[in-house]
VOMI-356213 format. One record per residue (C-alpha): residue number from 1; residue in one letter; x negated, y, z negated. Coordinates in steps of 0.02 Angstrom, whole numbers, plus 50000, padded with zeros to 5 digits. Layout:
<nodes>
  num  residuo   east  north     up
  NUM        a      X      Y      Z
...
</nodes>
This chain:
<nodes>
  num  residuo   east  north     up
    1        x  50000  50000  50000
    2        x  49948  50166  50058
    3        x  49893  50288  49913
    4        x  49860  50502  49932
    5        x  49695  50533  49916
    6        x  49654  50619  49755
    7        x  49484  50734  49744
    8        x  49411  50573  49641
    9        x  49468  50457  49772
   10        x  49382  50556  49910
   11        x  49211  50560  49799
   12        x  49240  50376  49774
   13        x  49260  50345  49969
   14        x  49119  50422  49997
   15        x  49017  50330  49876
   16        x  49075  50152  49935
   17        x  49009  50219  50113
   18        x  48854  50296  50040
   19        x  48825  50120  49955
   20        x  48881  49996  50114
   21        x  48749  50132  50212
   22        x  48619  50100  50095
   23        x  48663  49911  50072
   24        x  48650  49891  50252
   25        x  48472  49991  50301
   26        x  48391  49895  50140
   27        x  48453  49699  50228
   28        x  48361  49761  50397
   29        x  48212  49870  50447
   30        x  48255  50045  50329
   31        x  48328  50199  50370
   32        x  48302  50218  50574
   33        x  48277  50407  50605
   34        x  48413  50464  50513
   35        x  48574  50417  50403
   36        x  48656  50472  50559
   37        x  48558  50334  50685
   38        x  48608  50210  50547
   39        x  48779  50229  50572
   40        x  48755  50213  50755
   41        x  48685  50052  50716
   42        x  48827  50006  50589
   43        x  48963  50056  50727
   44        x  48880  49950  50859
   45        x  48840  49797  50757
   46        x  49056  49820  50711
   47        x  49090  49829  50906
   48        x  48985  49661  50917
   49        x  49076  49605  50761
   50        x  49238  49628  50836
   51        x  49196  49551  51025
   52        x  49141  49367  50932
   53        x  49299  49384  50796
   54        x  49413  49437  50940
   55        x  49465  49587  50835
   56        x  49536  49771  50914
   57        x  49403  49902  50845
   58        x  49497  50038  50940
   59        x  49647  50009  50846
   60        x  49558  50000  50681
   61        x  49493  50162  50730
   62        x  49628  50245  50750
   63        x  49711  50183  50590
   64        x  49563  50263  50497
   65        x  49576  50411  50580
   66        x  49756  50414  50541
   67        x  49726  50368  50364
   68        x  49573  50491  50348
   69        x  49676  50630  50447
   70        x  49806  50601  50318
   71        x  49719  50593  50157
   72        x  49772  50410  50128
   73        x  49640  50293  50035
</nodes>
């Protein structure tokens, strides 16, 4: 069930992602360039994810964006 995000949910968001970042660059070869080229990586490695798993990553997409657009944790 869909919650409003409060201002503590938000900071908590953003730690899980901090942490799932961080979890991720420490299992392979460190922080590329930048936090930002990381993500890259993340995002592509969840595109190959989703070809073997036969999941939609354009749909889940746009239900985050809906979710983020609409402050929904």
């Amino acid at each position: 069930m869909d919650m409003e995000m409060t201002p503590g949910g938000r900071d908590a968001a953003v730690r899980r992602a901090n942490a799932a970042l961080q979890t991720y660059t420490l299992s392979g070869d460190g922080w590329r360039r930048s936090p930002g080229e990381t993500l890259q990586q993340v995002l592509a490695d969840l595109l190959f994810w989703c070809d073997d798993t036969q999941r939609d990553f354009d749909a889940a997409l746009e239900r985050a964006r809906s979710r983020h657009a609409g402050g929904l944790m």
